[in-house]
C-alpha positions, 0 to 999 in steps of 0.5 A, spaced: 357 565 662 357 570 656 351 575 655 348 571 648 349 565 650 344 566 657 340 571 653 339 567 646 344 560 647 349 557 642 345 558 635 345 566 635 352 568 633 356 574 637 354 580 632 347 579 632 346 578 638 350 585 641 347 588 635 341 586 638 342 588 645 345 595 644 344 597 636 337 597 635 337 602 642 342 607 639 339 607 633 333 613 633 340 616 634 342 616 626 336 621 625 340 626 628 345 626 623 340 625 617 336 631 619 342 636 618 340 638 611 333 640 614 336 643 619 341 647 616 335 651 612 331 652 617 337 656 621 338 660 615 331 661 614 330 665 621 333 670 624 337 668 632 334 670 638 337 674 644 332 671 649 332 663 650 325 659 649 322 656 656 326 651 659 332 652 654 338 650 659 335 644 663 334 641 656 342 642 655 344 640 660 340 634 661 343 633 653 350 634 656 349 629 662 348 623 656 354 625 653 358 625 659 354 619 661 356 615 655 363 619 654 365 616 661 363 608 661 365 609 653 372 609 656 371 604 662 369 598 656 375 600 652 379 595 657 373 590 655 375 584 651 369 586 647 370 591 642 362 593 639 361 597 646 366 602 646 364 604 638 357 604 640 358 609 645 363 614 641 358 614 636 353 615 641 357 621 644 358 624 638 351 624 636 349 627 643 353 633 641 351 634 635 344 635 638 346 640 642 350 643 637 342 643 633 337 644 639 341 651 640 341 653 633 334 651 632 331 654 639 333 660 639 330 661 632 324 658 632 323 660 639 320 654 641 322 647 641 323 642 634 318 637 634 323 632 631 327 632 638 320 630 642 319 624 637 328 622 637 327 622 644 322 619 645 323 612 641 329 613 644 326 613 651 322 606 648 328 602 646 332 604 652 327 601 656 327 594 653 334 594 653 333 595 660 328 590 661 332 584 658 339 586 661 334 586 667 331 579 666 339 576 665 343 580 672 347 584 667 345 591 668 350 597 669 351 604 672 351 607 666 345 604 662 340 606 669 343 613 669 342 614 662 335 611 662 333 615 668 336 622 663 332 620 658 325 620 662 327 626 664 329 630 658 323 626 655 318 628 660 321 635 659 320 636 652 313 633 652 311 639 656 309 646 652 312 651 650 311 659 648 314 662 644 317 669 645 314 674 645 307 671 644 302 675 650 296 673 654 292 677 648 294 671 644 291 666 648 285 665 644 290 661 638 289 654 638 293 651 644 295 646 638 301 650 635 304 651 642 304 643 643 309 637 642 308 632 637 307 626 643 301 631 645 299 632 638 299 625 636 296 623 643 290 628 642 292 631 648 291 639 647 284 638 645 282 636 653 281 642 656 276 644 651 272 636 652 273 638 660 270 645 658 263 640 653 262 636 659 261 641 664 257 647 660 255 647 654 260 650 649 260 656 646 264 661 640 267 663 646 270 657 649 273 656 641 280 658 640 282 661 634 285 658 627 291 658 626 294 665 620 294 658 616 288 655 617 284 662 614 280 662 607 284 668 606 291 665 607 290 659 603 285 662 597 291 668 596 296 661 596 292 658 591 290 663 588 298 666 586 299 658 585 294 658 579 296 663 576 303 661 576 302 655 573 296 658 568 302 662 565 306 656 564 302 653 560 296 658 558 293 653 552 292 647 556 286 646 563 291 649 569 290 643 574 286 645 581 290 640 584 297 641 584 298 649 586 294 645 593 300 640 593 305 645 592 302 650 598 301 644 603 307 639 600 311 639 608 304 637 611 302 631 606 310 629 605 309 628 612 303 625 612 305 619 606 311 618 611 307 617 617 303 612 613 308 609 610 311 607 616 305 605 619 303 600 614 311 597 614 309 597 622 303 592 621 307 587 616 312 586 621 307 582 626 308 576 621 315 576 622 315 577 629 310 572 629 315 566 626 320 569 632 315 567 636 313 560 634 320 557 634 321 561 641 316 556 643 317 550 639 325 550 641 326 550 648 333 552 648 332 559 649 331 564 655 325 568 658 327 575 656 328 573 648 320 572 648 319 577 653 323 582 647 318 579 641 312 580 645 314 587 647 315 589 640 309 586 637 305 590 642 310 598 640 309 595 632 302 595 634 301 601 638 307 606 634 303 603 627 295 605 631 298 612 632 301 614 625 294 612 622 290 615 626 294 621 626 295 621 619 287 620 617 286 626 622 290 630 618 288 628 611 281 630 614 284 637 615 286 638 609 279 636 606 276 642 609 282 646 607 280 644 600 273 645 601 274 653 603 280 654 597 275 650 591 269 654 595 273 661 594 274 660 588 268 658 585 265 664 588 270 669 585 270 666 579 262 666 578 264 674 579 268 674 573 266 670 567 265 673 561 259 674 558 260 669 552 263 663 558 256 665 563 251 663 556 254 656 556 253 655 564 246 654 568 245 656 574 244 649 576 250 647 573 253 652 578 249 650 584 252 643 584 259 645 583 259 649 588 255 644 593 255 637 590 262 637 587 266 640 592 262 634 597 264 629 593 272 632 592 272 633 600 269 626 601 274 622 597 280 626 600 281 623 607 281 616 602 286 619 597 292 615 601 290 609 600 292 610 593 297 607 594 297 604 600 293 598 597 297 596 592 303 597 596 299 593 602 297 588 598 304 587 595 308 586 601 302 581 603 303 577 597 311 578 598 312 575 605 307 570 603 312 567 597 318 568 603 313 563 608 310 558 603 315 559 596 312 557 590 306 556 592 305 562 594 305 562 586 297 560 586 295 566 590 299 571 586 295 568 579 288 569 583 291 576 585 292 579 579 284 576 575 282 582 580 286 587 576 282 587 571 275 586 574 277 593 578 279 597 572 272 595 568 269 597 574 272 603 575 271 605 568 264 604 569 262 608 575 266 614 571 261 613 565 256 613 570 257 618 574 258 623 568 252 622 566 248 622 572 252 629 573 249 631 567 242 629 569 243 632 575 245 639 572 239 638 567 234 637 573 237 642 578 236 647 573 229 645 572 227 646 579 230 652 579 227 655 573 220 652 576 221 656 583 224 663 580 216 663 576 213 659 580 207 665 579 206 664 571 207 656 573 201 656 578 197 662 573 198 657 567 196 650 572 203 647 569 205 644 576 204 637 574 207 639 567 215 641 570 213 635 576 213 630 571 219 633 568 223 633 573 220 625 577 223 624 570 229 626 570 229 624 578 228 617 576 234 616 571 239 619 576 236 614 581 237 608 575 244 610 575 246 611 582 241 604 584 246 600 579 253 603 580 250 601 587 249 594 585 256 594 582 260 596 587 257 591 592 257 585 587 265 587 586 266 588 594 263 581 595 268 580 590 274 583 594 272 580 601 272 574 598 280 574 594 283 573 601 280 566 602 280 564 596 289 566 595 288 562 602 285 556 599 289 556 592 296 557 596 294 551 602 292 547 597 299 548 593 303 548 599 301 541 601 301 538 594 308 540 591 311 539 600 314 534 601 313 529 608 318 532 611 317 539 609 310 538 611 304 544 614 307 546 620 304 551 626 310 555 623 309 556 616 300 555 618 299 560 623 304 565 619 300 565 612 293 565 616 295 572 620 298 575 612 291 572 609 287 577 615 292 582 615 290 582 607 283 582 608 282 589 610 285 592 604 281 588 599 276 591 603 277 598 602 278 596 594 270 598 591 269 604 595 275 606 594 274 606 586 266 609 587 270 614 591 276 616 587 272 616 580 267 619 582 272 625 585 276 625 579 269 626 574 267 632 579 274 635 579 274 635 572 267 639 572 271 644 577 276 645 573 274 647 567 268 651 570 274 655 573 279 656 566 273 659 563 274 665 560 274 671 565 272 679 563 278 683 562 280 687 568 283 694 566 279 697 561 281 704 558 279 710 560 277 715 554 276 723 556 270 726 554 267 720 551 262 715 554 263 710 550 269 707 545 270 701 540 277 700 538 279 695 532 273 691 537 272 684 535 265 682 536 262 675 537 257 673 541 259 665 542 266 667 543 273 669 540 274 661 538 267 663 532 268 668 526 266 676 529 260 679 527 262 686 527 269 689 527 269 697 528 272 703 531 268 707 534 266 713 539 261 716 542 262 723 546 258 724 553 250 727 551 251 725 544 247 719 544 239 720 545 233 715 545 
């Protein structure tokens, strides 16, 4: 009997089924072919080595094994009736040379291995694997997919293995062993065990943490922003140059791969319903084999994990580029304090200036870790309510209708929480200069018995700052309760339009129930997130903007001319004291020789 028809019986057609069988495990094999433009760069950024990187031929050679291993079994089923085989396995031949071809360029200029390959394989190795499995299941496993399963755990074993880079000595140990990792011991955690062991059996100490990385440091990432900001400053020297966009631009390689990893996982979690459907009918019809329910169950189980992993590990790196932002925005508030003019100090308090550089920034690094779900949520949502029109049809009409009555319930929201949230920050300001104005005299205040004078001020101000915080607090709840509640809601509305417009013979079956209801839960957990997303993203927006006017303001000059024998000088001066925006006061030139002046 033919392999589809034991393995997936008279319904399926051929192409699907070798398609199935061994496409879908050669596929990992594209991102070889796709990643050759940036492959290209990184080999004409960085200068070859003489010497290899750890474990540089037993990698080659493992490579070259799976190409002989193709390369040989490719030709024996040319004989074969079938003719998607042999196609498969020259493709797979030249995609192995061409890892061979790259993994050489690449290691002997990064003197180390490319992640891209430990993540090639490794999916490789999976697939493999559950090819292996449901050919295992139906008797029809050849010599060649074993041998090549058994090379793929070996080279995989092989790449999860560190590695050092040449030319780096035991002085340098003390860097963080992250950088020398893999991806899987990135995306597992696994580098940090040493330093857990170390917790749990004495108390850590500065001498058990390992260095940051050269950038990871306030002075590179200040100097990279800093360049940055003056970049785009002189772009457009009359407009508020944003303190947002030279961040990107610095880290751009790290949050582009993050908002992959989170894209991928979010696509990951949505095939679950799909999944779910195979797996139903595979049940209700009785026609098919074990192994086709075995291979939608382990893909259920990889879709889960793979979709587990990339979120965690996106969510720890939006976490580290939090205090990334932390140390550039803290740097730079201190920098720029230096450096006012004396008009732009006469419009700042020092409590305005406190709470930047306390509040503001906590609250900017609080919504960073969140900035994802941007549009993560509305993408979430919308694949939700797309495969909810696929599984009830124009039922799926009615909870689209409920969908879109929250829009503009979310957008009032928001703007709400920002109008309060400026105020509330002004109020802040007012008393947080008001505290210190009390500490700073506290002795006139005790002379002159004005304690409860400036406590009441200041119980005033703390109780229209508590009234507005108590009422975006009301809000936000009111409208999460809201949120929480539209999954239920679409569920009713679509249920109920789904059996009124169904016919008898297209009525609620298992199918169709079971489907809906895994799309309804996995829309709960996004329309969660929706009130504490606006709180936490206008409230950022409305410290940002306190930030980044407070650093446009207007700086002393840095060169000033160095006149000989005079002690002080007025060239066609200009002087004001709101600014140069306001009519001058005076304008004179003027000098004054070194022991002219007296008093």
């Amino acid at each position: 009997m033919r392999y589809q028809e034991q393995c997936f019986g008279d319904g399926f057609k051929e192409p699907y089924c070798l398609l199935f069988r061994d496409g879908i495990a050669a596929l990992p094999l594209l991102a070889f072919w796709l990643l050759i433009p940036v492959y290209t760069r990184i080999v004409r950024n960085n200068e070859p080595e003489l010497r290899a990187p750890k474990y540089f031929w037993a990698h080659l050679i493992f490579q070259v094994l799976l190409l002989v291993d193709n390369a040989v079994f490719g030709a024996l089923y040319f004989n074969q009736s079938d003719h998607f085989l042999p196609l498969l396995r020259f493709f797979q031949v030249l995609s192995y040379a061409n890892c061979c071809i790259w993994f050489s360029l690449l290691s002997k200029r990064l003197h180390s291995i490319h992640p891209s390959f430990c993540v090639i394989f490794l999916v490789l190795l999976v697939l493999k694997a559950v090819q292996f499995l449901i050919l295992a299941f139906e008797s029809t496993v050849d010599a060649g997919v074993i041998a090549e399963l058994i090379l793929l755990m070996a080279e995989t074993a092989l790449l999860s293995k560190s590695t050092k880079r040449l030319g780096e000595n035991e002085e340098k140990s003390k860097l963080t062993p992250e950088e020398k990792s893999s991806f899987v011991s990135r995306i597992f955690f696994w580098w940090l065990n040493p330093l857990i062991k170390s917790g749990a059996k004495n108390p850590l100490t500065n001498e058990n943490l390992h260095n940051l990385n050269q950038n990871a440091t306030s002075e590179w990432l200040y100097t990279r922003w800093r360049d940055e900001f003056r970049k785009e400053k002189e772009k457009n020297p009359a407009k508020e140059t944003s303190i947002v966009w030279p961040f990107i631009r610095i880290q751009k390689t790290t949050i582009i791969s993050l908002t992959l990893a989170r894209l991928t996982a979010d696509c990951v979690h949505y095939l679950n319903p799909i999944l779910l459907k195979q797996l139903i009918d595979y049940v209700s019809l009785h026609d098919q084999p074990l192994s086709f329910g075995i291979a939608i169950a382990c893909i259920m189980f990889l879709s889960a994990t793979t979709r587990s992993l990339l979120q965690n590990y996106q969510i720890a790196g939006m976490c580290r580029q939090a205090v990334y932002y932390q140390t550039v925005l803290s740097n730079a508030i201190l920098h720029k304090i230096l450096k006012l003019s004396p008009s732009a100090r006469s419009n700042r308090t020092a409590g305005e200036i406190l709470n930047h550089a306390a509040v503001d920034i906590e609250i900017i690094v609080h919504s960073i870790p969140y900035l994802q779900n941007m549009w993560s949520v509305p993408f979430q949502v919308t694949l939700a309510m797309t495969l909810l029109a696929i599984t009830l049809g124009w039922a799926a009409v009615a909870g689209v209708i409920i969908m879109i009555f929250y829009i503009p319930m979310n957008f009032l929201t928001a703007k709400f929480i920002k109008l309060s949230q400026q105020k509330q920050m002004k109020i802040k300001d007012e008393r947080t200069k008001l505290s210190n104005e009390m500490l700073n005299g506290i002795k006139v205040v005790k002379l002159y018995a004005w304690e409860e004078s400036f406590e009441d001020q200041i119980n005033r101000l703390r109780a229209k700052e508590v009234k507005m915080l108590r009422n975006v607090c009301i809000l936000s709840r009111i409208v999460d309760v809201a949120n929480a509640a539209s999954p239920f809601l679409v569920a009713i509305g679509s249920f109920t339009c789904y059996v009124l417009l169904s016919s008898d013979e297209n009525g609620l079956t298992p199918s169709v129930a079971f489907v809906a209801l895994v799309i309804f839960n996995q829309l709960r957990q996004p329309m969660r997130m929706v009130a504490n997303l606006i709180t936490t993203l206008v409230q950022a927006r409305v410290s940002n903007k306190r930030i980044r006017q407070f650093l446009n303001e207007e700086e002393m000059e840095k060169k000033t001319e160095v006149a000989l024998g005079n002690a002080i000088v007025f060239k066609n001066a200009t002087l004001n004291w709101k600014g140069i925006e306001h009519p001058p006061v005076l304008r004179d030139t003027y000098s004054i020789l070194s022991g002219d002046m007296r008093l």
